[in-house]
C-alpha positions in Angstrom: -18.6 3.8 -1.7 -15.5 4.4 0.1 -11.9 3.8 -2.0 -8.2 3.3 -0.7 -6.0 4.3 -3.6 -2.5 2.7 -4.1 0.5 3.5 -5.9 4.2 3.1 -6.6 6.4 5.6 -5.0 9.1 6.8 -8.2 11.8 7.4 -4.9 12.1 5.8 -1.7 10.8 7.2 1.1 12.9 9.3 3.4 13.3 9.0 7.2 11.9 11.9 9.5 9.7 12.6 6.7 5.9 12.5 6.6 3.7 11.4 4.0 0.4 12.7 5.0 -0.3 14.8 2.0 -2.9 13.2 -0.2 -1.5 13.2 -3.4 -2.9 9.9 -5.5 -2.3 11.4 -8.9 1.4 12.1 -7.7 2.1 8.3 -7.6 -0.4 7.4 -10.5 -2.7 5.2 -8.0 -4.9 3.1 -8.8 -8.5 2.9 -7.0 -9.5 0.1 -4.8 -13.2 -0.5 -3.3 -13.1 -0.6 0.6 -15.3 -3.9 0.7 -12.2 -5.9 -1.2 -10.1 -4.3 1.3 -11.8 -4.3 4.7 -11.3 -7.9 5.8 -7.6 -8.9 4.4 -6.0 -10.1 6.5 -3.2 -7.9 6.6 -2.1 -7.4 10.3 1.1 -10.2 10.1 2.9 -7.6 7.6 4.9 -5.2 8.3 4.5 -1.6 7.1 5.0 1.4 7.9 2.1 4.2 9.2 2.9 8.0 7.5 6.6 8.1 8.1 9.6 5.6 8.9 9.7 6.6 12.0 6.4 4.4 13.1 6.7 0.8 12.0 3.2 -1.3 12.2 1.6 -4.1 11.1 -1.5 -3.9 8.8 -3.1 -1.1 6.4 -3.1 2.2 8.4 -6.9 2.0 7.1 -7.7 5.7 7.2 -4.1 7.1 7.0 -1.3 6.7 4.8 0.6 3.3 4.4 4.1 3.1 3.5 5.1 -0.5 1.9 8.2 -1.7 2.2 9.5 -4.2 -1.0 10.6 -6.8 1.3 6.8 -6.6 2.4 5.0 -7.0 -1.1 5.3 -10.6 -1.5 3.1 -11.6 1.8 0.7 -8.8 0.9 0.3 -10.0 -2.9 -0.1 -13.8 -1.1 -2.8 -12.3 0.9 -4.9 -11.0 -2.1 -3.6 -13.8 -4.8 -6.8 -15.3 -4.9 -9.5 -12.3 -5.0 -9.9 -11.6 -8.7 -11.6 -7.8 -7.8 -7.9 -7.0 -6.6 -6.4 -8.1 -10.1 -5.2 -4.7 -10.7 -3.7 -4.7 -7.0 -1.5 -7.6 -7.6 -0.5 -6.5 -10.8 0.6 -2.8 -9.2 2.5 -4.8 -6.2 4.1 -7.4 -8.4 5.4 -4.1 -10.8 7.4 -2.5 -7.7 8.8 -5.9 -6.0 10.1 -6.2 -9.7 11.4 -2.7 -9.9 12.2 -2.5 -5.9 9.8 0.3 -5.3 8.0 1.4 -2.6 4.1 1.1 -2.1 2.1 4.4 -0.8 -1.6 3.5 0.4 -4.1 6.5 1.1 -6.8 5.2 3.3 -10.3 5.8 4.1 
């Protein structure tokens, strides 16, 4: 089955930088099933897409998602309820506590 992975950045992530390495065990991610992930609704949050540079809105779903902290409360109100993503909210509540960044590896 296919898996995004997630994971707090230990440093902010720098502009005109990319972030298109995969690199989960770098930021100690955590594993996430693509079924609990493929119909949040996401697409009202903003994020950015493998650098700083290119601001979105949504998961880039088979690319690299950079979450801002100001982001992670409407993204853990968008999963609050689904008890397979648990270990999700738990990781997105620890880095809006610590002010840390999000890094998602898609598809």
């Amino acid at each position: 089955m296919a898996k995004h992975e997630f994971g707090i950045m230990p440093t902010a992530p720098q502009k005109g930088q990319r972030y298109d390495d995969y690199l989960p065990q770098k930021y100690n991610c955590i594993t996430v099933d693509d079924k609990h992930i493929e119909n949040l609704d996401l697409e009202h949050i903003d994020f950015f897409w493998h650098t700083l540079d290119i601001s979105g809105k949504g998961l880039a779903y088979c690319g690299v998602t950079l979450i801002p902290p100001e982001s992670i409360p409407q993204f853990i109100a968008a999963i609050s309820c689904i008890p397979a993503l648990s270990e999700l909210k738990s990781l997105l509540q620890k880095a809006y506590t610590e002010s840390c960044w999000v890094i998602h590896f898609g598809l």
